[in-house]
Structure formats: structure tokens, C-alpha cells
C-alpha positions in Angstrom: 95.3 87.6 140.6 99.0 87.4 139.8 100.3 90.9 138.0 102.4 90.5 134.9 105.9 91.8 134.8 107.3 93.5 131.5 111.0 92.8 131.7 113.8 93.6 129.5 114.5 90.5 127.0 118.1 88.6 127.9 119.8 85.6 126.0 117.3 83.3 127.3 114.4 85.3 126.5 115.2 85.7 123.4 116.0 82.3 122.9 112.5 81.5 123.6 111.1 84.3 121.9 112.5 82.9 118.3 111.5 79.5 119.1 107.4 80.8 119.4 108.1 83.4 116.7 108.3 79.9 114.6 105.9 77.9 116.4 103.2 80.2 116.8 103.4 82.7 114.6 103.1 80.4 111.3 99.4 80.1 111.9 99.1 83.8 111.2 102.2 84.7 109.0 103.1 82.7 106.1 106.9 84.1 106.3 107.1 81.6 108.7 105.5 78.5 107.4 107.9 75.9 106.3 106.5 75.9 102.6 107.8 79.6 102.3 111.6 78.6 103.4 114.0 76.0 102.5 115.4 74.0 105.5 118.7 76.1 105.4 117.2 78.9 104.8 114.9 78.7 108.1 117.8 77.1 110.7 119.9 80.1 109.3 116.9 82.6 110.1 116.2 81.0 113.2 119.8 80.6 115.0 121.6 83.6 113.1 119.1 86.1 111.6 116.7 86.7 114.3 118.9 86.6 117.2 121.1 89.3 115.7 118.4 91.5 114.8 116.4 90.6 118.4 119.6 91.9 119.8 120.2 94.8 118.2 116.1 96.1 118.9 114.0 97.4 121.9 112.3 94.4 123.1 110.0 93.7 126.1 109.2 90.1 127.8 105.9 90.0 129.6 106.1 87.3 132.6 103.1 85.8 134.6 104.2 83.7 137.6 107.4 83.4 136.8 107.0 82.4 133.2 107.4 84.3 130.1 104.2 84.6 128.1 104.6 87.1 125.6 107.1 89.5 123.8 107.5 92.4 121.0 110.5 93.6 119.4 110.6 96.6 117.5 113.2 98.9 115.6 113.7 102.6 115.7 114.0 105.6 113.6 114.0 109.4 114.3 110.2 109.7 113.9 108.5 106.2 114.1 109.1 102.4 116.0 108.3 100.0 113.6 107.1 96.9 115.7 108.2 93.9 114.0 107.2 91.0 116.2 104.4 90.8 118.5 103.0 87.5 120.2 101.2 86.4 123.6 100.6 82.2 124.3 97.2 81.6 123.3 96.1 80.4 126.5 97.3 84.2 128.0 95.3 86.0 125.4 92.7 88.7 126.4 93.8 89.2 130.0 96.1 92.2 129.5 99.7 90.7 128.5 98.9 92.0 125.1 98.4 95.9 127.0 100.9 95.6 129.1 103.2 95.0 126.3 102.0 97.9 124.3 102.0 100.5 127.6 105.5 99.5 127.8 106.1 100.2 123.3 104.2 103.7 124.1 106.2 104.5 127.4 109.5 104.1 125.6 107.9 106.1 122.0 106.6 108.5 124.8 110.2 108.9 126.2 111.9 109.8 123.4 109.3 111.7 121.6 108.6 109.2 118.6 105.5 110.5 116.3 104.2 106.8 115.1 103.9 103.1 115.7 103.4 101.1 113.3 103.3 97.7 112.4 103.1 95.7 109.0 100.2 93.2 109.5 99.8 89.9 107.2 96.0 90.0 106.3 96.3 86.2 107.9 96.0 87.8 111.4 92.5 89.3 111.8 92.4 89.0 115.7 95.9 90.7 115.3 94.4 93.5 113.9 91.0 93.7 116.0 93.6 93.9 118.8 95.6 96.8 116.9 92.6 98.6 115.8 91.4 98.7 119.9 94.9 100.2 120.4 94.5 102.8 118.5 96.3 101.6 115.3 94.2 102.2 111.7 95.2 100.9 108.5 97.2 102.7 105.7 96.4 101.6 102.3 95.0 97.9 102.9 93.5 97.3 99.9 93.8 96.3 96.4 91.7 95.9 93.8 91.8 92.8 91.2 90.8 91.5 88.1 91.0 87.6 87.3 90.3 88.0 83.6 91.4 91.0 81.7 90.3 89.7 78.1 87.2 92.0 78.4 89.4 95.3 79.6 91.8 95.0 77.0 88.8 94.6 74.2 89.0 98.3 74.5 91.6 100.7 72.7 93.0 103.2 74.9 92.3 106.9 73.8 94.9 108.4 75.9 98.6 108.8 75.9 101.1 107.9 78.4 104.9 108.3 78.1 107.8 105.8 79.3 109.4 106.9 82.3 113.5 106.2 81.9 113.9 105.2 85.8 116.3 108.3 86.6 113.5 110.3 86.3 110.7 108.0 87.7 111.0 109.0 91.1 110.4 112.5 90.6 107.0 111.5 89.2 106.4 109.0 92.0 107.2 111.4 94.5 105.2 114.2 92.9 102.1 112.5 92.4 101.7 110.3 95.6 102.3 113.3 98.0 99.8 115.2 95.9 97.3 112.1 97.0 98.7 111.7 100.2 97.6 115.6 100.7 94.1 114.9 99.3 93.6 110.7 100.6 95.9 110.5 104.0 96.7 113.7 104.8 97.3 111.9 108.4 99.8 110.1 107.1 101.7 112.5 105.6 105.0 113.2 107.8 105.3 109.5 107.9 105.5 108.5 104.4 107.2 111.7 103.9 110.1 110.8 106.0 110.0 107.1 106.5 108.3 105.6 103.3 108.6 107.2 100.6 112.4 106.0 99.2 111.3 102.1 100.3 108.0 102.8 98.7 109.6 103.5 95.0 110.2 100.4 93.3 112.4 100.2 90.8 111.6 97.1 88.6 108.7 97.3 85.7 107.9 99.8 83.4 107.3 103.9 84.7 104.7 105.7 82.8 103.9 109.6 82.8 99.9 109.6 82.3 98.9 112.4 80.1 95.8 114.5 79.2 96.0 116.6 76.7 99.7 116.3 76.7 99.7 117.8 80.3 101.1 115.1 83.1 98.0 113.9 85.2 99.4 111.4 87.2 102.0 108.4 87.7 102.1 104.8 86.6 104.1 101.5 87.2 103.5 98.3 86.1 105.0 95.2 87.2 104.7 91.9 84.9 105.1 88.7 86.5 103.6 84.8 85.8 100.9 86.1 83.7 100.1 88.8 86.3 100.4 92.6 86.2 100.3 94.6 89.6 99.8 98.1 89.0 100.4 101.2 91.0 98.7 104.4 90.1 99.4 108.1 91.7 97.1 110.8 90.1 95.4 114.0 89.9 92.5 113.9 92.4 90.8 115.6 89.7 90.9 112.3 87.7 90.4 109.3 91.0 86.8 108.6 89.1 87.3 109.2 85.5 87.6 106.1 84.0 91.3 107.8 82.2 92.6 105.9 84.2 91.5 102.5 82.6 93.1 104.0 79.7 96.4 105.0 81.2 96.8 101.3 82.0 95.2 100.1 78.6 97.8 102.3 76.6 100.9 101.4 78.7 100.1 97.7 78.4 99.5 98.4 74.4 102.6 100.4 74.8 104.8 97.2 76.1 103.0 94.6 74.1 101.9 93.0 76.5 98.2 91.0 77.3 98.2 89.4 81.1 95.7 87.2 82.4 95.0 89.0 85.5 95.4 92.3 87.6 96.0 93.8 90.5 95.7 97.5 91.1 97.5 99.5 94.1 96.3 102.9 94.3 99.0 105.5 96.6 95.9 106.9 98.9 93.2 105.5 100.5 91.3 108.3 99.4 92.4 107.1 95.9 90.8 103.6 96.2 87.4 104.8 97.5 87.0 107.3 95.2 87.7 105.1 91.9 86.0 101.7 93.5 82.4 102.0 91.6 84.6 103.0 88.2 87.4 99.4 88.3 84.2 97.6 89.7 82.1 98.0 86.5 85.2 96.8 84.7 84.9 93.6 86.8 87.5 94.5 89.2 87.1 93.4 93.0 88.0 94.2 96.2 91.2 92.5 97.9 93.5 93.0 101.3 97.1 93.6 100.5 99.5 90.5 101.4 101.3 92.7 104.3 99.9 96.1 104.9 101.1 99.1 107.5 99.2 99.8 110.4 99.8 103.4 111.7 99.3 104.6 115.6 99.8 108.5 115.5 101.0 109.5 119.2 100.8 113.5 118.1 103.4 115.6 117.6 107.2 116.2 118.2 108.8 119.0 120.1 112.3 120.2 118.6 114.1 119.5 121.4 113.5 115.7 121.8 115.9 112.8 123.6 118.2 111.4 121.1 117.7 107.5 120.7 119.9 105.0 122.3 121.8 103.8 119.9 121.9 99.8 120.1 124.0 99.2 117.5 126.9 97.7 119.7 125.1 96.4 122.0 
């Protein structure tokens, strides 16, 4: 049985590597479908984006007899290696290219001391993630839950209040509450969001609500209005994850805009968070959904104080 080789990625490789990232990887991620980018768009992704951001990342070519059958490029910060492409031919599939590949992601994290892999994984990709899950990876935050018809939930006055957040001070409130459910829903996942997530993870469109009881703050809200559709996030007092306040936080910020959508989609900021308030948003009709793109975490334990510093590939 011929062994496979895990080499570092040259012009050529990386060449090919683009050309399968949109041949093959459109059956699993719509970014790459044709229907998701213009024409100019995609030639300028494909001959200028991706080669200089392939360049610039650690990459690894797996070859089998002298032909290149798989690849992953990822990116690197102080305390995680975000993998952003990973793909073996599907006639080399399930006879250790995939491993190999990953050995050689976890040698290099091992090397320099990097706490986390992770991954975002389009929920088109289910072998992808059977695959991650046997690695070791679990998901942070996968799911959604959301409402077609919200007719019947706004029938209902709110009896709460909530206060507008002006956006200076909306972080403070976002970063408040979600580490306070991060402590109590994914306390795994704590250092990570902590120092990788949490400035990407505050969005700064919509409207920012304080959620109040009793004129105490309780919890953090955001809603974002688009087509007819309002995504909501919600951070809160675990006290609260299955009192059905929180129905009325949302009720009384939507009365608070003016505003009546069709539909709904609700984020929650733990996991903990969405399994503890499932039963309450599915007697108001709600159901359960995967997110578009959500992370997948591999925790590789701690880091010592006295770790490599990271090659910086910057000029390379």
C-alpha cells in the first residue's frame, strides 16, 4: 500500500488547491456556488484573493503516488489555528489522507503551543463534520431556533421593560452578559471566545436592548430587521434561560421599534442557553434549526507561559 506524503504547499500546489476549492467544495459550501458570486467577483476570488491569502497561511498538501490528493490551509493567532479550507478527492476519502492532514495541523499547534482548532463548518457538510466530530472537534453554538409566523407571538402584550442600548455602550452589555453564559453554558469555551471571539462576535447593526426586571438589568438583547425577518440574539441571567421574560423582552423591544416581522430567528450566546429555554420558544411555535456557518472547537489543553513565538508569514 503506497504511504501518503504531507508536503509543504508550493505555487503549483496551490494552484491546484484553488482550482478544487471551487470544483469540489461547492457541493458542500454555498460561498462557492456560482449563484452566490458574480462572474467578477469569483475570477477575482479565484486568481487574486485566494492565492494571496493561501500564501500568506500554514498549509499542508497530502500526495499519494506522486499526486496531490488533498490539502488544508489554516491561519494563526496567539491561542487558536483557525482552519479555513480543508478537502480530500472523493475517490481518496476514508483511507487516512484526511488524518494525515490533521496529525500534520496538530503537530504544528503542538509545536508552538496553540490551545484550539477550530473550524467554521457550513451545515451543508454533514460528512464534514462526522469527520470533525471523530477528530475530536465539538460544536459551539450550532443552533438556532425559528419561528415562520410570529402573528400569534405578537398577539401578546409585553409586561416587561427593556431599555435602548445607544451602541457606545452596547458592548459593555454584550460582553457582560454572554461571559456570564459562557461561565454557566460553555465554560469550555471560555478562553477562546474570551480572546478570539468576543470583539468579532459584537455586531454592530440593529437595535441593542438592556432587558430589565424590576428595573434591575437581567440580560442583553439585539435585534436585527431584515426582508421581513428579525434575527435575535439574547445573553441573560441563567436565572431567567426558562422563564418565558424572555418572550417578553423580545415582544417589548419589537413594540418598542414599531415593528411586526413575519418571521424569527433566535441566537442564544451559550449552548447551555438554548437547551435550557427549548421547551419554553417551542410552545410559542418556535423550532429547532442549524446555524448557516457555525465554529467547531478542538481543545488541545492548555498553554505553558513560555511558548514558541509563531512564524510570522506575513512576508512570505
Amino acid at each position: 500500500m503506497s504511504e501518503i506524503q504531507i508536503k509543504k504547499p508550493n505555487k503549483k500546489s496551490i494552484k491546484w488547491a484553488i482550482r478544487r476549492e471551487f470544483e469540489v467544495m461547492a457541493e458542500v459550501d454555498p460561498v462557492f456556488r456560482p449563484e452566490f458570486m458574480s462572474i467578477f467577483r469569483r475570477l477575482l476570488w479565484k486568481y487574486v484573493g485566494l492565492p494571496s491569502l493561501y500564501k500568506r497561511a500554514e498549509g499542508f498538501i497530502a500526495e499519494l503516488d506522486g499526486e496531490d490528493v488533498g490539502f488544508t490551509f489554516s491561519y494563526v493567532r496567539p491561542m487558536m489555528m483557525r482552519i479555513d479550507s480543508f478537502m480530500i478527492e472523493p475517490a481518496h476519502r476514508n483511507n487516512g489522507v484526511g488524518t494525515s492532514l490533521l496529525s500534520s495541523i496538530n503537530e504544528f499547534a503542538d509545536e508552538y503551543e496553540i490551545r484550539y482548532l477550530v473550524s467554521a463548518m457550513p451545515r451543508e457538510n454533514p460528512e464534514g463534520y462526522e469527520f470533525a466530530k471523530k477528530m475530536g472537534f465539538k460544536p459551539y453554538r450550532n443552533l438556532l431556533l425559528k419561528l415562520d409566523d410570529t402573528s400569534k407571538l405578537m398577539e401578546s402584550e409585553a409586561n416587561v421593560e427593556v431599555e435602548k442600548l445607544p451602541l457606545n455602550n452596547a458592548k459593555d452589555q454584550y460582553d457582560k452578559w454572554l461571559f456570564v453564559e459562557l461561565e454557566n453554558g460553555d465554560a469550555w469555551a471560555y478562553d477562546l471566545i474570551q480572546s478570539e471571539f468576543a470583539e468579532l462576535g459584537f455586531n454592530r447593526v440593529g437595535t441593542h436592548w438592556n432587558c430589565l426586571v424590576e428595573k434591575s438589568s437581567k440580560g442583553y438583547l439585539r435585534l436585527i430587521e431584515s426582508a421581513g425577518k428579525v434575527t435575535v440574539y439574547l445573553a441573560c441571567d441563567p436565572e431567567y434561560w426558562e422563564d418565558s421574560v424572555q418572550v417578553d423582552w423580545i415582544r417589548a423591544a419589537l413594540e418598542e421599534t414599531g415593528s411586526s416581522p413575519e418571521s424569527m430567528e433566535i441566537m442564544f450566546a451559550s449552548g447551555g442557553h438554548h437547551v435550557a429555554a427549548k421547551e419554553l420558544f417551542s410552545n410559542e411555535g418556535f423550532e429547532e434549526d442549524t446555524r448557516l456557518r457555525y465554529l467547531i472547537v478542538k481543545d488541545l489543553g492548555p498553554i505553558s507561559s513560555d511558548n514558541e513565538s509563531i512564524p510570522d508569514k506575513s512576508d512570505s
